[in-house]
RODO-2510 file (C-alpha; in nm, 4 decimals, decimal comma):
residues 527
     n   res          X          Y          Z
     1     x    -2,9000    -1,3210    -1,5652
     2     x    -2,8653    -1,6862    -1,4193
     3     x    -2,5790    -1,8096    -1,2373
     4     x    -2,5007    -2,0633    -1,5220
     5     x    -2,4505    -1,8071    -1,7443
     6     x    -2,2099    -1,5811    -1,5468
     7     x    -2,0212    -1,9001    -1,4803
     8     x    -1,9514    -1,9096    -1,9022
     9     x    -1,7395    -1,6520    -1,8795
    10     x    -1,3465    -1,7611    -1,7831
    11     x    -1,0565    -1,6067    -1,7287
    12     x    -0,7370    -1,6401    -1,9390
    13     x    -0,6396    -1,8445    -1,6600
    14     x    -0,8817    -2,0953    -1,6145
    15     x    -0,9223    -2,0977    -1,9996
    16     x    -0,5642    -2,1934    -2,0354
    17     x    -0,5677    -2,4273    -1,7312
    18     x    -0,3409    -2,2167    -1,5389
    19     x    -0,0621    -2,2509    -1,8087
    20     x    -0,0732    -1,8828    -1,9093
    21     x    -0,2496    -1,5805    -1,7107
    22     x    -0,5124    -1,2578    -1,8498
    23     x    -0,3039    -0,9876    -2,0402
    24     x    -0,4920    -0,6541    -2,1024
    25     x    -0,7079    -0,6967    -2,3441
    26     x    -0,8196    -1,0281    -2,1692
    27     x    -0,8886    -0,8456    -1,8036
    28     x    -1,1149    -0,6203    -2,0292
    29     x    -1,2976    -0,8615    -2,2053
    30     x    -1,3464    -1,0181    -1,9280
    31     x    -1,5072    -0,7105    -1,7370
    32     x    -1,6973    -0,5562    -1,9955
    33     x    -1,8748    -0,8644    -2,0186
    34     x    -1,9492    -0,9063    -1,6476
    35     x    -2,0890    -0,5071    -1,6717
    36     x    -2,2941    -0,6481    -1,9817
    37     x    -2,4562    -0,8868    -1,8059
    38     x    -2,4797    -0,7631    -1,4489
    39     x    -2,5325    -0,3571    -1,5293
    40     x    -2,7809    -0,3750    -1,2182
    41     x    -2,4357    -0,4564    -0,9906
    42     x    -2,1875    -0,3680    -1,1987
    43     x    -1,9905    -0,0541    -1,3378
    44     x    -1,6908    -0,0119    -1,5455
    45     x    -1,4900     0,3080    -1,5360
    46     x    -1,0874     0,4097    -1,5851
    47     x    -0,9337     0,5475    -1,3126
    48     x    -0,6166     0,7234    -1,4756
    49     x    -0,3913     0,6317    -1,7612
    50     x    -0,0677     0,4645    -1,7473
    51     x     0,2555     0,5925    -1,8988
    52     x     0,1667     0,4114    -2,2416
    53     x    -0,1753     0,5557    -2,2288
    54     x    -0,3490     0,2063    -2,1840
    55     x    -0,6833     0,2576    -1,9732
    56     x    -0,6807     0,1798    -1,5896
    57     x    -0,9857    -0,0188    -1,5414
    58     x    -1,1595     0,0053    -1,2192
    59     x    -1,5027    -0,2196    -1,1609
    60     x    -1,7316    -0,1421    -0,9279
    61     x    -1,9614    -0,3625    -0,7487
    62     x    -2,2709    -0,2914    -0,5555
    63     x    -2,6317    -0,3364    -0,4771
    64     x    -2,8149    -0,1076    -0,5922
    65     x    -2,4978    -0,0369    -0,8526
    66     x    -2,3220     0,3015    -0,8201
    67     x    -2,0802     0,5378    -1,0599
    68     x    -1,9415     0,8133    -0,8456
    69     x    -1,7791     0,8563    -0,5402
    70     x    -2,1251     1,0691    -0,4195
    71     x    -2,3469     0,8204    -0,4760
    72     x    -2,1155     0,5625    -0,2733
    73     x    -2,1270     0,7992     0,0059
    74     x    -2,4712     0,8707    -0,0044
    75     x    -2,4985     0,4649     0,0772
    76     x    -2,3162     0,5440     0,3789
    77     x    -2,1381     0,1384     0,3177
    78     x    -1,7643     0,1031     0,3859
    79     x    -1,6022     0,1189    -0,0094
    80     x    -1,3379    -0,2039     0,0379
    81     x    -1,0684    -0,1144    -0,2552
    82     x    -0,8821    -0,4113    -0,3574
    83     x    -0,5978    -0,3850    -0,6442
    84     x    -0,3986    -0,6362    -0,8068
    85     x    -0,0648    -0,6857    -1,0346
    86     x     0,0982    -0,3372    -0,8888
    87     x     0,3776    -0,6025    -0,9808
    88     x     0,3398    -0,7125    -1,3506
    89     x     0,5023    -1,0512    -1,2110
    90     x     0,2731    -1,1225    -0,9915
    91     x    -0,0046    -1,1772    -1,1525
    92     x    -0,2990    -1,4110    -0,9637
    93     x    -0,4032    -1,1350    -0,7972
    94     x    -0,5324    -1,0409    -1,0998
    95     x    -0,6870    -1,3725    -1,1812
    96     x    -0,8424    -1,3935    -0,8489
    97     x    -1,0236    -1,0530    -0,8582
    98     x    -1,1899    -1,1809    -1,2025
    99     x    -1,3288    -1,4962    -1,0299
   100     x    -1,4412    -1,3538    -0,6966
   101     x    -1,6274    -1,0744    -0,8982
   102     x    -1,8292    -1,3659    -1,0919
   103     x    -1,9231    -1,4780    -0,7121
   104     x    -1,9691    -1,1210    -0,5934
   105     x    -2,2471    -1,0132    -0,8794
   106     x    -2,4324    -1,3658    -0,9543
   107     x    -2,3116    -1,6110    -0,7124
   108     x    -2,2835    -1,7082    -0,3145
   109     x    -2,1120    -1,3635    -0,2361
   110     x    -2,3914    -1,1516    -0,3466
   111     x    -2,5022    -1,0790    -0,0559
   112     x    -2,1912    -0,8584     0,0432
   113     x    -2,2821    -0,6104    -0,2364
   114     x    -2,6144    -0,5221     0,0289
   115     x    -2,3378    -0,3947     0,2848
   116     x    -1,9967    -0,3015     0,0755
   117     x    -1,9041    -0,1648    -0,1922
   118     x    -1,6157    -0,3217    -0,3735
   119     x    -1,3881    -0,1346    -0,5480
   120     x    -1,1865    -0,3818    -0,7672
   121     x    -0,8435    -0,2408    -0,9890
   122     x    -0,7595    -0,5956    -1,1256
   123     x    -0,4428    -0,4553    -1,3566
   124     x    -0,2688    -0,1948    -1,2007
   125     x     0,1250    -0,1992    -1,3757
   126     x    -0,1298    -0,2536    -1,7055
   127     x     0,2304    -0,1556    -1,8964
   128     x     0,4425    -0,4384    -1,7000
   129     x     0,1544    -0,7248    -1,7341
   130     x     0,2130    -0,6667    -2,1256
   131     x     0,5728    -0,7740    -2,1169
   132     x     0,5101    -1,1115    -2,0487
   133     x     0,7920    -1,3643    -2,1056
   134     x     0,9120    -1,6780    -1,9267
   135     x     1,2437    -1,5328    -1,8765
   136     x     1,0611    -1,3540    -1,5617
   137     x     1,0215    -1,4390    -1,2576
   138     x     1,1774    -1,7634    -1,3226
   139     x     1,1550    -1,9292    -0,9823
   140     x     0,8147    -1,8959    -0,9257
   141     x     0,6202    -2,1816    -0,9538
   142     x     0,4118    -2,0536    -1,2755
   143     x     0,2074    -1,9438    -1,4818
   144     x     0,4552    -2,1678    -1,7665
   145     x     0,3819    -1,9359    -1,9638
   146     x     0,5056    -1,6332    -1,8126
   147     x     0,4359    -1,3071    -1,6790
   148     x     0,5316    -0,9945    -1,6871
   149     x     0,7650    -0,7557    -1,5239
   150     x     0,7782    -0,6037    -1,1832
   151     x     0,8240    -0,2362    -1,3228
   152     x     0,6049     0,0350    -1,5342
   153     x     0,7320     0,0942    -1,8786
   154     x     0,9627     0,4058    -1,7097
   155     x     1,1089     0,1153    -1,5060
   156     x     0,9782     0,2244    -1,1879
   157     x     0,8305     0,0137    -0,8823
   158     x     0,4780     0,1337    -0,8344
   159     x     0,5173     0,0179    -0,4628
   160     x     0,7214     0,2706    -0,3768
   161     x     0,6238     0,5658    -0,5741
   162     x     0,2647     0,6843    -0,2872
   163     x     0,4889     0,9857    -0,1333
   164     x     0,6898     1,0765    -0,4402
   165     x     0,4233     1,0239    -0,7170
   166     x     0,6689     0,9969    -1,0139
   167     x     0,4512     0,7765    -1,2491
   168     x     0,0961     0,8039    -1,4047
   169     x    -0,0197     0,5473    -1,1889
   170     x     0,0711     0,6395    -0,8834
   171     x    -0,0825     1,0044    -0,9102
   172     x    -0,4359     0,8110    -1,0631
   173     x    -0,4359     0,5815    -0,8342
   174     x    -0,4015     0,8778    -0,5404
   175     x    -0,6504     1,0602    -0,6929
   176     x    -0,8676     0,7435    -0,6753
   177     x    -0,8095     0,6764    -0,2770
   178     x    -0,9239     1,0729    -0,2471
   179     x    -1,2446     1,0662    -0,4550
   180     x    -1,3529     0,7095    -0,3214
   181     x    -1,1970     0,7577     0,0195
   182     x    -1,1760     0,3655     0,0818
   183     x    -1,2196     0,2468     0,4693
   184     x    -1,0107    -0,0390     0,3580
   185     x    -0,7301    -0,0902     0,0967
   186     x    -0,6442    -0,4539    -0,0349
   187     x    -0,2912    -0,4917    -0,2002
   188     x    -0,2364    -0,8453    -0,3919
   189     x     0,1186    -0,9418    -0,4154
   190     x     0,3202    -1,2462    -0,4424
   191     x     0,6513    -1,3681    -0,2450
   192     x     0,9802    -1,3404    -0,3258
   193     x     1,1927    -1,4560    -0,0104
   194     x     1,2176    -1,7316     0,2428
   195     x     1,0886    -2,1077     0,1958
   196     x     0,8197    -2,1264     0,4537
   197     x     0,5692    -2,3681     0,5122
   198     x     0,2419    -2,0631     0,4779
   199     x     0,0270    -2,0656     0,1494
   200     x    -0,0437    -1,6452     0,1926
   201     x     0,1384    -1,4101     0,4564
   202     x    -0,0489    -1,0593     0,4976
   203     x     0,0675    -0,7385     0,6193
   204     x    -0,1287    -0,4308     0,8120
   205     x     0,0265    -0,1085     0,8090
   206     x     0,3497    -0,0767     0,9959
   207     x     0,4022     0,2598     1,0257
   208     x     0,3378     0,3733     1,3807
   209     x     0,2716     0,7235     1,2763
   210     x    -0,0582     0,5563     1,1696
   211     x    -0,4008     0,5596     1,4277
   212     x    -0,2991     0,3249     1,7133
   213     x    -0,6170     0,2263     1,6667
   214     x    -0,6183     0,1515     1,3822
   215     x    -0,3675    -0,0777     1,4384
   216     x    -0,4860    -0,2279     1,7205
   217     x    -0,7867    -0,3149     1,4973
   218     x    -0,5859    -0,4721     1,2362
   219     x    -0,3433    -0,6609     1,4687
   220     x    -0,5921    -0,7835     1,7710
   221     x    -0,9383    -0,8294     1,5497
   222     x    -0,9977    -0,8304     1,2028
   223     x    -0,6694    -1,0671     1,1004
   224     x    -0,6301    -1,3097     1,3853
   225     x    -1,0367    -1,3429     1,2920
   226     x    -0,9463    -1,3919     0,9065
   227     x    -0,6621    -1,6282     0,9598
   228     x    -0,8936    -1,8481     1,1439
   229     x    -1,1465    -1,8826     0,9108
   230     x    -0,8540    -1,9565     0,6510
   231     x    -0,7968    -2,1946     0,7913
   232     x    -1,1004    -2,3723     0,9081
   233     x    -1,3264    -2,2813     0,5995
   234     x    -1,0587    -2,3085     0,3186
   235     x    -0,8054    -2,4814     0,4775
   236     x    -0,5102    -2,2781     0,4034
   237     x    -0,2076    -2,1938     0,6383
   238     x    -0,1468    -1,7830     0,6848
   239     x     0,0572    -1,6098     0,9120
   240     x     0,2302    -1,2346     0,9089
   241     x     0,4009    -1,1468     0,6209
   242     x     0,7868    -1,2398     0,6823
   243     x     1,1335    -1,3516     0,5635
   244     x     1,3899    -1,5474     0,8032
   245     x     1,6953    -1,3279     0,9256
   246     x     1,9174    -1,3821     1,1749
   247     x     1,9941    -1,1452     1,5156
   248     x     2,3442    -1,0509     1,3878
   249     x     2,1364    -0,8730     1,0723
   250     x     1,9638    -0,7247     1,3213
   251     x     2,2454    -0,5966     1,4840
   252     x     2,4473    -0,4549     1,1966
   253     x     2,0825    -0,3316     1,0609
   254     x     2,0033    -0,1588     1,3488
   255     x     2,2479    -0,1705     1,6198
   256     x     2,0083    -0,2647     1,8281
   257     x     2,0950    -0,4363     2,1576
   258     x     1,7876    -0,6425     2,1737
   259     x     1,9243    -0,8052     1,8063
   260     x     2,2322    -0,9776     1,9477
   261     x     2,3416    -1,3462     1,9099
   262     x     2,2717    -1,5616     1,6249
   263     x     1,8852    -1,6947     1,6745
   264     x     1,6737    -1,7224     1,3867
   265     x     1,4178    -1,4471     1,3865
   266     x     1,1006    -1,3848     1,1134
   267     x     1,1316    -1,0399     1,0065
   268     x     0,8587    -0,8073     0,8426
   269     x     0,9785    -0,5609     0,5576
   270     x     0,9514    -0,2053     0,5891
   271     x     0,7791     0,0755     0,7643
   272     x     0,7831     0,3444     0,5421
   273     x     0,5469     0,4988     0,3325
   274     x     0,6425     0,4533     0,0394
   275     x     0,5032     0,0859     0,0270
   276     x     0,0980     0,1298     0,0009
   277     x     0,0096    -0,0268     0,3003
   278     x     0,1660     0,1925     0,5078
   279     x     0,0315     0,5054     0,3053
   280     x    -0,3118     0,4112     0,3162
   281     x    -0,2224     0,4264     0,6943
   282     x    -0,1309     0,7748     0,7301
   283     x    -0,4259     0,8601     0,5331
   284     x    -0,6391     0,6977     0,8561
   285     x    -0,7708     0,4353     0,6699
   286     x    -0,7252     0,0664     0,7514
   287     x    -0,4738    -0,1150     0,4948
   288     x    -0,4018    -0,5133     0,4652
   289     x    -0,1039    -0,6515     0,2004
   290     x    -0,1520    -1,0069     0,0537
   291     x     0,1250    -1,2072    -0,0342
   292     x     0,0870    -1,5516    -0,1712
   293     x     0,3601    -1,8104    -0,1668
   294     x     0,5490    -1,7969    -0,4978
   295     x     0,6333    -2,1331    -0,4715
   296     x     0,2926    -2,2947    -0,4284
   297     x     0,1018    -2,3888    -0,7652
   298     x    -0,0358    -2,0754    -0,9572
   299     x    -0,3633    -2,2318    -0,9741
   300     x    -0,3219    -2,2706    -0,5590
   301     x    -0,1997    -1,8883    -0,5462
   302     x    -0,5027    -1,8010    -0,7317
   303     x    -0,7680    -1,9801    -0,5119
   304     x    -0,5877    -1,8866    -0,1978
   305     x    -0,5653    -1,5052    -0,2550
   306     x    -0,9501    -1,5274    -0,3885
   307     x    -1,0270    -1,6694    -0,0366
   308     x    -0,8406    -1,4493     0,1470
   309     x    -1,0200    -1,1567    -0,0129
   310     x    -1,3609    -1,2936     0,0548
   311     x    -1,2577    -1,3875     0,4037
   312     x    -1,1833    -1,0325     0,4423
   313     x    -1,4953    -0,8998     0,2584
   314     x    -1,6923    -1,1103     0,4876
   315     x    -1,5070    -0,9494     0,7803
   316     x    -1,5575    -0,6077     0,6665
   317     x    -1,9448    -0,6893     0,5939
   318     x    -2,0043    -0,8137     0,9352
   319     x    -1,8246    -0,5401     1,1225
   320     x    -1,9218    -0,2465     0,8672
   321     x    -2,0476     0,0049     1,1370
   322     x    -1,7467    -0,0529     1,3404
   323     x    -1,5064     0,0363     1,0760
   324     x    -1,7010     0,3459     0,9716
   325     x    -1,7291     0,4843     1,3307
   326     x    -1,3225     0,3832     1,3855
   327     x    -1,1597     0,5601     1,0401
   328     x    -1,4173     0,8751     1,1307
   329     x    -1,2962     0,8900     1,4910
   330     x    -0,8900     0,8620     1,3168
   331     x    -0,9957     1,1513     1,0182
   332     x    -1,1244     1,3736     1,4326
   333     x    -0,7879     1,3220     1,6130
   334     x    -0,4946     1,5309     1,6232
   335     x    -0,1414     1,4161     1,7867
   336     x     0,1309     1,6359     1,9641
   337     x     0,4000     1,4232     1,8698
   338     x     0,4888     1,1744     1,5363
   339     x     0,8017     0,9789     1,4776
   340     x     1,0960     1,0815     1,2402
   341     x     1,3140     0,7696     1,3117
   342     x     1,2126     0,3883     1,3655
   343     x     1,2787     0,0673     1,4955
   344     x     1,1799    -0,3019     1,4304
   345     x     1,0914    -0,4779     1,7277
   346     x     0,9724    -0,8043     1,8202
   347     x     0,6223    -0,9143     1,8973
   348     x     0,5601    -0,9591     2,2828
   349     x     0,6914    -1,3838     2,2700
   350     x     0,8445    -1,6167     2,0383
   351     x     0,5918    -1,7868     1,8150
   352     x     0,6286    -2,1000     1,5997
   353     x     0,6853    -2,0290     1,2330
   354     x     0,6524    -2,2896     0,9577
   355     x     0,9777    -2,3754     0,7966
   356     x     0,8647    -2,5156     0,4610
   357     x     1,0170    -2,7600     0,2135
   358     x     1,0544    -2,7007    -0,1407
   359     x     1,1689    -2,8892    -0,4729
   360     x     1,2862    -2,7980    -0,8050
   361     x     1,0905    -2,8549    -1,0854
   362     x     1,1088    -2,7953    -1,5068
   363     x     0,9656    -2,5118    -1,6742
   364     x     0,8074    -2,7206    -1,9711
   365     x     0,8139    -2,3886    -2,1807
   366     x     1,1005    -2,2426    -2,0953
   367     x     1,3135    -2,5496    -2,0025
   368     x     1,4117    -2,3665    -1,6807
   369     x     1,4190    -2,4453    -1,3526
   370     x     1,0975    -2,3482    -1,0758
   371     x     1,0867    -2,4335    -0,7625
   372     x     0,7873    -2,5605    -0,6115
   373     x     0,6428    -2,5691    -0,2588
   374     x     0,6351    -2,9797    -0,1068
   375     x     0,2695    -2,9498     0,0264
   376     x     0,2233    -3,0421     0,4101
   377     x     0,5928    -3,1029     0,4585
   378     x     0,6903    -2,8269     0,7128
   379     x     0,8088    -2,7955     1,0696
   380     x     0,7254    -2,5284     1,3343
   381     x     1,0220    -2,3359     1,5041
   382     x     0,9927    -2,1245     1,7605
   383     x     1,1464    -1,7788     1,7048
   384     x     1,1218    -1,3981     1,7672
   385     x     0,8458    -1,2555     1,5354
   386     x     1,0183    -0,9074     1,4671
   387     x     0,6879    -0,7717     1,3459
   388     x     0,6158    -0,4426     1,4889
   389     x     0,8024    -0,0867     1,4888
   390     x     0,8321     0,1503     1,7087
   391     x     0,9464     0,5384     1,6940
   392     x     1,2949     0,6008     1,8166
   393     x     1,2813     0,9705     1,7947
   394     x     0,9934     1,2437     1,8444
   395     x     0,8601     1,5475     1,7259
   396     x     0,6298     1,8212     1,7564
   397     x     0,3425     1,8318     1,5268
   398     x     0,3166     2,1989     1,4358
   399     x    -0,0389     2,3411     1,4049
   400     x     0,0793     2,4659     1,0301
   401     x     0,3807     2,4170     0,7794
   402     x     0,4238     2,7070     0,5839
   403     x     0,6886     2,7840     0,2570
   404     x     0,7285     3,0979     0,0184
   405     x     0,6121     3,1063    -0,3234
   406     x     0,9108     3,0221    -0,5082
   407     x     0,9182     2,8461    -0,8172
   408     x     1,1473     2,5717    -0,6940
   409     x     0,8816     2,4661    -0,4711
   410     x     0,5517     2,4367    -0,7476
   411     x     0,6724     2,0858    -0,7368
   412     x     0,6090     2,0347    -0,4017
   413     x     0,2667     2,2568    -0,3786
   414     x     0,1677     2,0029    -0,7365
   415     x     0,2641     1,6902    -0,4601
   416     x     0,0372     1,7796    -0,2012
   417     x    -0,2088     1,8150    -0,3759
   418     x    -0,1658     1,5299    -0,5762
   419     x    -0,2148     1,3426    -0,2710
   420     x    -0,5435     1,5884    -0,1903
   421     x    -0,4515     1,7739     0,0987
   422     x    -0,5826     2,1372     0,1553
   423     x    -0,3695     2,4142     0,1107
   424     x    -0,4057     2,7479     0,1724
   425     x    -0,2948     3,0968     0,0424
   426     x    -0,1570     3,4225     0,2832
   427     x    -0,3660     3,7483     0,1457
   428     x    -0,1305     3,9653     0,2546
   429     x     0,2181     3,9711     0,3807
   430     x     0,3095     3,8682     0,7548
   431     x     0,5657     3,8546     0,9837
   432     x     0,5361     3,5718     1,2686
   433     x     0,7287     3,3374     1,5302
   434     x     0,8206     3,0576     1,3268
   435     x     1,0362     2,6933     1,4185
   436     x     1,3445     2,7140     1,1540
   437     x     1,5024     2,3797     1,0606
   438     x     1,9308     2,5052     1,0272
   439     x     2,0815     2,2473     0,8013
   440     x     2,4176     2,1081     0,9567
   441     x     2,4386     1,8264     0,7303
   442     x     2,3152     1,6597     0,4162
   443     x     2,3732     1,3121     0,2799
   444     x     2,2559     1,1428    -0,0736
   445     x     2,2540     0,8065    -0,1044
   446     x     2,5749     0,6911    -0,3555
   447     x     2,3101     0,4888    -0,5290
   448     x     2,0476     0,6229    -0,7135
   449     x     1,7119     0,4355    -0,6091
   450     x     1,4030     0,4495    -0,8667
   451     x     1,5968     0,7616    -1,0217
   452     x     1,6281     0,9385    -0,7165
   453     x     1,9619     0,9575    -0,4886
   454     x     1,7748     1,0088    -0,1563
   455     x     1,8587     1,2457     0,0703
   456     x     1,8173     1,2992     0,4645
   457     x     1,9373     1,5735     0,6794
   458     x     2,0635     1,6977     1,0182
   459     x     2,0395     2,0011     1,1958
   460     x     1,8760     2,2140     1,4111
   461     x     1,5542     2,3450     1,5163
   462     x     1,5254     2,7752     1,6336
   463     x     1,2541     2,9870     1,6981
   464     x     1,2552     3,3259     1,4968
   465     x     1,0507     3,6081     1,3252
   466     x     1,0078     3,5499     0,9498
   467     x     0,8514     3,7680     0,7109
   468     x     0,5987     3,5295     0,4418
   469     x     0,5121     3,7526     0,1014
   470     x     0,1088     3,7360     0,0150
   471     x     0,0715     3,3871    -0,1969
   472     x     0,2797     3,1828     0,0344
   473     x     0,1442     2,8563     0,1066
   474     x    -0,0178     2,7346     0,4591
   475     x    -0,1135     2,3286     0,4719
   476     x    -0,2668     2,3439     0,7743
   477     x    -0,2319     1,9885     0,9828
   478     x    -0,5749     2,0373     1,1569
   479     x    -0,7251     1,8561     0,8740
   480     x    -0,8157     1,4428     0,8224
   481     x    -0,4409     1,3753     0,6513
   482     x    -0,2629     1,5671     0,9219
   483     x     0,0068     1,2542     0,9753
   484     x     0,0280     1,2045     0,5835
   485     x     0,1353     1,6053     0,5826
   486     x     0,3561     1,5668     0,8684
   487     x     0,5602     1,2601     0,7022
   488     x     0,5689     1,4737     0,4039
   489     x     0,6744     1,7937     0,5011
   490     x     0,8834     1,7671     0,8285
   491     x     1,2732     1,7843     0,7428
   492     x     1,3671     1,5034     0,9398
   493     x     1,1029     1,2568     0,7747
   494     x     1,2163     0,9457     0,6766
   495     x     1,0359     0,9137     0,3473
   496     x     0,8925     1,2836     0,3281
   497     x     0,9585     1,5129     0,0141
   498     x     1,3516     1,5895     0,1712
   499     x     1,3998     1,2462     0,1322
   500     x     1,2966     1,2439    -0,2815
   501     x     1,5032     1,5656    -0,4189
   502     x     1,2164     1,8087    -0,3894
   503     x     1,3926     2,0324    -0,1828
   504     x     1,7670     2,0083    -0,3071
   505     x     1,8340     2,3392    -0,4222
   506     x     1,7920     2,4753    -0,0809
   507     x     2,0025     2,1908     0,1355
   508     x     2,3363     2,2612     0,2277
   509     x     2,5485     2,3446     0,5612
   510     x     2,4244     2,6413     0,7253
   511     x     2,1227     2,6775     0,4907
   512     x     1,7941     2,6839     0,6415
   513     x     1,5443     2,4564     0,4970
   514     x     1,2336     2,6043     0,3411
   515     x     0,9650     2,4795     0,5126
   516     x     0,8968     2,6005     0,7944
   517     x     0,6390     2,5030     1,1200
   518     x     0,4218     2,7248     1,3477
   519     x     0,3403     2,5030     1,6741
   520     x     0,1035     2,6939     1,8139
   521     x    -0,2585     2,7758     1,6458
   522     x    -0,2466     3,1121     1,5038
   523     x    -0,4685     3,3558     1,2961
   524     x    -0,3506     3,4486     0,9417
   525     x    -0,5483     3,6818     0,5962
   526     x    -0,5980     3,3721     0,4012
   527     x    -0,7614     3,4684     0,0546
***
């Protein structure tokens, strides 16, 4: 099929010149079409349902075309995954996946298809994108005529459901990272914060539980390369994904010492896992998050988050072996210690951050209010980047976690393996030297968050003899998601299954909690 004749087919978007963006049945229009004409390149596949039973479509582009997740690792090319509209609001993600994949099958980006395979989920919240109105999202500087909303139809945030797995599209789209096993995950997003003078701010995974060198990969290579070639080739501003705070925050935050006085400081968001970039990191595979500037035009949010995932596809094409040889060398190594308690810190100096200008303009549809980014009117000012975190508090990675087979804890056996990590069956009774966790305290959050009042606990840790009956469950950490498991399971975690209810019935003052941790390798009847 010519080039001309791919370039027929438009997007809700550019159809409506930006006035009105793709709702479902448009994104599959749109895609079956592309498969239609481009079968050679192209396939078209659901990955999971949503909670209204719409189809999740999933496209996948290569050269020669594959279907499975055998055949893409029988290529032996990275798999890049990028998804869009996890937000229903934020929608030109969405848009800008449907465009790049014209370029990608028939047009100047074909060639990446000889080294990648792309992976492209262009309507995640498919339930949200169908509630479009313009009395969402009113700020943002379009579409006019509306999107839809930031929730799932069970009112849940899909960006922070990866470690509790509450909604249908959360456990698909788990199930998806498992069977495709992406070396790269790219989340599309839009802002929601601070006026700054950036047209995109990006994320890697903050979590330092993650491979440090992975990190180091993310932070020192592949983005500082990207950002320049925004720049020079497209001509767009990026920096680290941000909002401006002040020191005193800091302090009250994080009574940290190094947050005192009242400077202006840029401040990322969050290290836990329940936001996907930093999950994708504890399953050793690299992560980026995209977040174009509400405020500029949606037509310029489009075209900027469309270049930002080609710069990256280009990036990930050129340094393919590189990334292969780094996420095996992450799925090979095992750590003593991981982190149960975090800190932000700064970057190692000051750096100059844009302070943007905005104005306020009308809503012609809605007769509301946006407010729109004043292009090229911004001023540096040099401030701490608070960009990085760092663990506060240490422990022990056991060489197994091991719990009875109880019916209170199915849930958490059903979790686990949700996210696909192996787990293993005792043959026969045993009695061995475990590490007890003693509860000493409990708190729930007053507030209940995503229908969950979270809970975290103190107490503390003893060595004794405990007898396991045959069936009880052994999730062994010397496997590739050995720091996903650990952020799970450990009853100090953060953002593990403590903190989301799973374990309720058994927390209280003087109760031990059930899980429990062998440190040292040790030989057990599996069946």
């Amino acid at each position: 099929m010519a080039s001309q004749d791919i370039g027929v087919l438009k997007s809700r978007a550019e159809l409506s010149n930006y006035e009105e963006t793709s709702r479902y049945e448009d994104v599959i229009r749109f895609v079956q079409e592309l498969q239609t004409r481009r079968g050679d390149l192209v396939r078209f596949q659901s990955f999971g349902e949503t909670e209204e039973k719409r189809a999740l479509p999933l496209m996948i582009l290569a050269n020669p075309a594959v279907g499975s997740p055998k055949e893409a690792a029988a290529s032996r090319k990275p798999v890049v995954f990028v998804m869009a509209n996890i937000h229903g609001g934020e929608v030109e993600g969405k848009e800008a996946m449907l465009h790049l994949s014209r370029r990608l099958v028939d047009g100047d980006l074909r060639p990446l298809l000889d080294k990648l395979i792309v992976l492209i989920a262009p309507d995640y919240n498919a339930d949200g994108n169908e509630k479009i109105s313009t009395a969402n999202r009113t700020d943002q500087n379009g579409p006019i005529g509306g999107v839809g909303t930031r929730e799932n139809s069970k009112g849940l945030d899909l960006n922070r459901d990866y470690m509790k797995l509450d909604s249908s599209e959360a456990k698909a789209l788990v199930q998806l990272m498992a069977g495709w096993d992406p070396a790269l995950t790219v989340d599309l997003h839009t802002t929601d914060g601070s006026y700054h003078g950036y047209h995109l701010t990006y994320s890697p995974m903050l979590n330092p539980n993650a491979d440090p060198r992975l990190i180091a990969f993310e932070r020192d290579k592949m983005l500082p390369a990207i950002t320049q070639a925004m720049l020079k080739d497209h001509h767009f501003r990026t920096y680290y994904y941000g909002n401006f705070s002040a020191k005193e925050d800091m302090q009250r935050e994080f009574n940290s010492p190094a947050a005192q006085g009242g400077t202006a400081i840029w401040r990322t968001f969050d290290h836990r896992p329940r936001f996907g970039s930093n999950y994708v990191g504890l399953r050793n595979r690299l992560s980026i998050l995209s977040e174009a500037y509400s405020h500029l035009s949606f037509k310029g949010r489009v075209e900027v988050t469309a270049a930002f995932v080609e710069e990256i596809l280009k990036f990930s094409a050129a340094h393919s072996s590189e990334i292969l040889k780094l996420i095996r060398s992450a799925d090979a190594a095992a750590s003593r210690q991981l982190g149960v308690a975090f800190d932000v810190r700064p970057v190692s100096h000051p750096v100059d951050i844009l302070v943007g200008e905005v104005e306020k303009i009308r809503n012609p549809r809605s007769g509301r209010d946006m407010t729109a980014m004043v292009e090229n009117k911004f001023k540096p000012k040099r401030m701490p980047d608070y960009g990085v975190f760092a663990p506060t508090r240490l422990t022990t990675v056991p060489s197994l976690y091991i719990f009875r087979p109880e019916s209170q804890l199915e849930p958490v056996v059903k979790n686990l393996r949700g996210h696909g990590i192996k787990i293993e069956e005792l043959a026969e009774p045993v009695t061995i030297d475990v590490d007890a966790f003693e509860v000493n305290e409990v708190n729930h959050t007053a507030r209940s968050f995503q229908g969950h009042n979270e809970t975290s606990i103190k107490g503390t840790a003893r060595r004794e003899k405990v007898e396991f009956p045959a069936g009880s469950y052994i999730v062994r950490t010397a496997q590739p998601l050995s720091r996903l498991i650990f952020y799970l399971l450990e009853p100090e975690s953060d953002d593990g299954l403590t903190t989301w209810n799973y374990f309720d019935g058994y927390l209280s003052s003087g109760k031990t909690h059930p899980v429990y941790k062998v440190i040292k390798e040790i030989k057990l009847p599996i069946r």
